[in-house]
C-alpha positions in Angstrom: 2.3 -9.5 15.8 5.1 -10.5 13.6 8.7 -8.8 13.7 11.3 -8.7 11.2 14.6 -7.5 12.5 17.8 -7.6 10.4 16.5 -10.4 8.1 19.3 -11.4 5.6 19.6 -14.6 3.3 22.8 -15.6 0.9 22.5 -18.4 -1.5 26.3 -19.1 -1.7 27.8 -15.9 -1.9 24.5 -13.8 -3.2 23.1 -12.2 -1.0 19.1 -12.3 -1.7 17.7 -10.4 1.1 19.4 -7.8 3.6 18.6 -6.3 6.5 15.1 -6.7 6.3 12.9 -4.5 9.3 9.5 -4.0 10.1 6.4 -5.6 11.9 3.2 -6.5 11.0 -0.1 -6.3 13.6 -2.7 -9.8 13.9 -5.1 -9.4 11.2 -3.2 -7.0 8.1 -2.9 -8.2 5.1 0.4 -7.2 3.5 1.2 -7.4 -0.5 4.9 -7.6 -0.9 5.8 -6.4 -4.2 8.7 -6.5 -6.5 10.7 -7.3 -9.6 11.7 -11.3 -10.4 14.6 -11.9 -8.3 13.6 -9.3 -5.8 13.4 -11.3 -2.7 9.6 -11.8 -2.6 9.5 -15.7 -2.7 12.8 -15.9 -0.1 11.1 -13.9 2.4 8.3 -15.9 2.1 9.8 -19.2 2.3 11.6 -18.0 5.9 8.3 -16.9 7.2 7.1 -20.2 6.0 10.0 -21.7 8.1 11.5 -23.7 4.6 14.0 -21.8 4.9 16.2 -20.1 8.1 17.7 -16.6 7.4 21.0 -16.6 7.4 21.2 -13.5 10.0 18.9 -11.5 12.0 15.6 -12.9 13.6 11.6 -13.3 13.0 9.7 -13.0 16.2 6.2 -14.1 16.8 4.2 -12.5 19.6 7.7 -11.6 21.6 8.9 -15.2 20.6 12.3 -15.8 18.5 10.9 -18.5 15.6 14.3 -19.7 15.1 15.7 -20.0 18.2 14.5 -23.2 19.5 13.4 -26.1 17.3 10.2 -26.1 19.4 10.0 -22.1 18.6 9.7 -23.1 15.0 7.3 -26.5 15.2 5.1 -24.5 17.0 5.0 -21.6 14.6 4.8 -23.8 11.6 1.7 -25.1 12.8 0.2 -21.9 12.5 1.0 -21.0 8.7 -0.5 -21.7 6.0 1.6 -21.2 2.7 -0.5 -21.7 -0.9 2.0 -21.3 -4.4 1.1 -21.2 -8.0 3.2 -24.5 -7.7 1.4 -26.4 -5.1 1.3 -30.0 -5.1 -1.0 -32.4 -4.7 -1.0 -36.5 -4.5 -1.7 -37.0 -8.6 -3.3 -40.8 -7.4 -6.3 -39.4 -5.7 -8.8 -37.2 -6.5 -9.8 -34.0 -5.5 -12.1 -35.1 -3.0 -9.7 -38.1 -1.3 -7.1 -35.0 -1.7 -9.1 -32.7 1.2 -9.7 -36.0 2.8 -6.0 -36.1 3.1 -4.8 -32.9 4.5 -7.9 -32.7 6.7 -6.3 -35.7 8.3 -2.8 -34.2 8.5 -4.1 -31.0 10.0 -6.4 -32.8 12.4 -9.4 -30.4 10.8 -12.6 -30.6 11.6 -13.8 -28.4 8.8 -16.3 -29.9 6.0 -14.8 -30.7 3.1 -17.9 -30.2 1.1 -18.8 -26.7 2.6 -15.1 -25.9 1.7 -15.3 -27.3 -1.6 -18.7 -24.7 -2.6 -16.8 -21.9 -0.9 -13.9 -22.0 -3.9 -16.1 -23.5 -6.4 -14.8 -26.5 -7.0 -17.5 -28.7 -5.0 -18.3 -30.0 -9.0 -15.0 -31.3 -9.4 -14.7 -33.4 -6.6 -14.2 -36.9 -8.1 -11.3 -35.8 -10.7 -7.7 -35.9 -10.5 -5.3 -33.4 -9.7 -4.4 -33.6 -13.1 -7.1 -33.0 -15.0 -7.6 -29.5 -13.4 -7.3 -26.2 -15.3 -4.6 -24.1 -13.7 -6.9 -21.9 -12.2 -9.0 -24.8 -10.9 -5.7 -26.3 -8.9 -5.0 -22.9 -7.6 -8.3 -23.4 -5.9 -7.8 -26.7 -5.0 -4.7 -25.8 -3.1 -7.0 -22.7 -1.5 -9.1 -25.0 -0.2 -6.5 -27.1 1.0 -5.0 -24.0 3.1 -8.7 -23.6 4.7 -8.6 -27.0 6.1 -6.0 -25.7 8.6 -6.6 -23.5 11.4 -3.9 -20.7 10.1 -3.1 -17.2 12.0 -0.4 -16.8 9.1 -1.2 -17.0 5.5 1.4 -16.7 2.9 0.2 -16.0 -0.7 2.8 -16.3 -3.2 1.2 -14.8 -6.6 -1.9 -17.4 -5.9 -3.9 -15.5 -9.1 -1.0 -14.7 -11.4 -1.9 -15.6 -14.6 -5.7 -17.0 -13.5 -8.9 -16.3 -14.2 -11.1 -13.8 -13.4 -13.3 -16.0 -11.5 -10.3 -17.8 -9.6 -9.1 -13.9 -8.9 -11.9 -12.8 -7.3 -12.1 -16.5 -5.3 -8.3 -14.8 -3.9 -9.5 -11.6 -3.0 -12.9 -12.7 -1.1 -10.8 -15.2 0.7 -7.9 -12.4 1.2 -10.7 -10.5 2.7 -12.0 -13.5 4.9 -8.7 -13.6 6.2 -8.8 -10.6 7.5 -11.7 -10.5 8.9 -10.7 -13.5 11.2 -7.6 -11.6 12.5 -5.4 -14.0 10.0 -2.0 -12.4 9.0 -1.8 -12.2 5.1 1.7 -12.0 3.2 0.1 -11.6 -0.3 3.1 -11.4 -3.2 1.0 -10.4 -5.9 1.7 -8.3 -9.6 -1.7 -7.0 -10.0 -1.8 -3.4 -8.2 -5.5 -3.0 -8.2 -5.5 -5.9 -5.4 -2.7 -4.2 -3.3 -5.6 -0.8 -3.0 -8.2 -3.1 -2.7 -7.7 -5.8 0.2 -4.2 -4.7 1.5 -3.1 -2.8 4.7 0.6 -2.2 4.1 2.8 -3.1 1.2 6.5 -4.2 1.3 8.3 -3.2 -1.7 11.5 -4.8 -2.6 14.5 -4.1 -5.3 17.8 -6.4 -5.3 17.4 -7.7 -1.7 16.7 -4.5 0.0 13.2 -2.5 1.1 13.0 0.1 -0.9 9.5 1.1 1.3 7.6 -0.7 3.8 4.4 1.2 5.3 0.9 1.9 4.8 -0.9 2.2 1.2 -2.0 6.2 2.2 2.4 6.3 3.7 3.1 5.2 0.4 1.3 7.8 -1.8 2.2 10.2 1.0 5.7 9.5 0.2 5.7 9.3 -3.7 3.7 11.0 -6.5 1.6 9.3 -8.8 3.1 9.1 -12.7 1.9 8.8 -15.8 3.8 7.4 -19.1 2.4 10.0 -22.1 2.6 9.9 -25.2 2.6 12.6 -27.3 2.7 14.2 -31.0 5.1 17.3 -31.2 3.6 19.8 -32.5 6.7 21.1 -34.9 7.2 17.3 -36.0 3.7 16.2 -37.0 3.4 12.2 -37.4 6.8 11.9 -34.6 5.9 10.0 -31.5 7.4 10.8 -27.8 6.8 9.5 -25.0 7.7 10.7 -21.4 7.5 9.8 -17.9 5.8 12.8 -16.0 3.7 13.8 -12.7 0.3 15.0 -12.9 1.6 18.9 -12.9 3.8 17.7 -15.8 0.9 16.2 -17.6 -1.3 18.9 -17.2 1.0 21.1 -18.8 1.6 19.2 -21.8 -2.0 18.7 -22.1 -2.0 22.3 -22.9 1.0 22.1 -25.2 0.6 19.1 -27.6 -1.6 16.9 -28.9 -1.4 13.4 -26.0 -1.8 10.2 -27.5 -1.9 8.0 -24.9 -1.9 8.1 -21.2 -1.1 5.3 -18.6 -0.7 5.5 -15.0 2.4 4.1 -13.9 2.0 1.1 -11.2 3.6 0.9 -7.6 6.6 -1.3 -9.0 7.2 1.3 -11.9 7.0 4.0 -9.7 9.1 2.9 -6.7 12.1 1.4 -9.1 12.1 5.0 -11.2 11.9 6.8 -7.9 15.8 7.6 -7.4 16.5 8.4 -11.4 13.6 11.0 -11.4 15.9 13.8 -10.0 15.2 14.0 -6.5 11.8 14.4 -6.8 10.2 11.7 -4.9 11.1 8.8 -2.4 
């Protein structure tokens, strides 16, 4: 189990992240959600142990990461933390790559088998550099299998990708989990957070605006819809309006809808506190 209690971070005199609670059992996979400058990648980065929080603590089975140097070594060895920006050694190619960090993780895992798992087994003999965005994100997938991980830190590993490369992520997320791996999965595409996730962590400014389950989260807000509509008394004028699905059926009987979209978790959770009391 991991345990967040009181986590804070400044970067000079911002503060990034405060008080941030909550614990997380072996083998969930949690998407942690937010805005750009929300938090997401700092939380990540002290759970990778880049970084040390500048208050509270992270404990690890009953054990305070931070408190000892030893405390953190040990838990280090047990993460595994893939970025859009991983890095790779641009001299070697992909195959003397795996060759590389199987050596720096003391792995015993095939390269080969590893290589067919992401699809990139046909790529083997090119350079980093040659490689399509998606097929470095896979690279650096297959680098995090090499090592025996409990802890997996995703940060937006698909943004941007392809669909293939995607659905590489979300088999993997799954695999994961299936091992009894802890997954921190920072991701903008909501479908994947209902799909493969367990809890979600939302953040706005720094601060948790709701941490729980996906059913605590729709238990706590309502689903919304952005519709736009034709006003009957204004033919040809466009409005558009932000309502629940009571609101929409309503105005379903009243005017002619346009267009209908369901709001995502991010939308929802940041309008939550100007939508008059009604949810959150």
């Amino acid at each position: 189990m991991i345990k967040l209690e009181n986590i804070t971070h400044k970067f000079r005199e911002k503060t990034v992240l405060k008080e941030i609670n909550g614990s997380i059992d072996d083998g969930e996979v949690v998407a942690v959600i937010g805005e750009n400058g929300s938090g997401k990648s700092t939380l990540l980065n002290i759970l990778a142990t880049f970084i040390k929080p500048t208050s509270g603590k992270v404990f690890y089975n009953s054990t305070d990461v931070f408190e000892k140097q030893e405390n953190t070594k040990r838990f280090r060895e047990l993460v595994s933390y893939i970025s859009e920006k991983s890095t790779f050694i641009p001299e070697l190619d992909l195959s003397e790559n795996l060759l590389y960090f199987k050596t720096v993780f003391k792995s015993s895992k095939d390269i080969l088998e590893i290589a067919k798992r992401v699809s990139i087994d046909d790529l083997l003999g090119k350079k980093p550099d040659k490689l399509s965005k998606g097929q470095r994100q896979r690279l650096a997938l297959a680098v995090s299998m090499l090592k025996d991980a409990k802890i997996i830190l995703l940060d937006e590993p698909a943004e941007g990708l392809d669909v293939e490369t995607k659905q590489v992520v979300k088999d993997l997320v799954k695999e994961f989990k299936e091992k009894g791996c802890t997954v921190f999965y920072v991701t903008h595409d909501e479908d994947e957070v209902e799909e493969v996730c367990d809890k979600i962590i939302a953040l706005k400014d720094g601060k948790v605006k709701f941490f729980g389950s996906v059913d605590e989260l729709w238990r706590t807000y309502e689903k919304f819809y952005s519709v736009t509509f034709e006003i009957p008394e204004s033919p040809g004028k466009k409005v558009t309006r932000i309502m629940n699905i009571d609101e929409l059926k309503t105005a379903q009987e009243s005017f002619r809808i346009l267009h209908i979209r369901n709001l995502g978790l991010r939308e929802i959770i940041n309008i939550s506190e100007g939508l008059n009391g009604r949810i959150g």
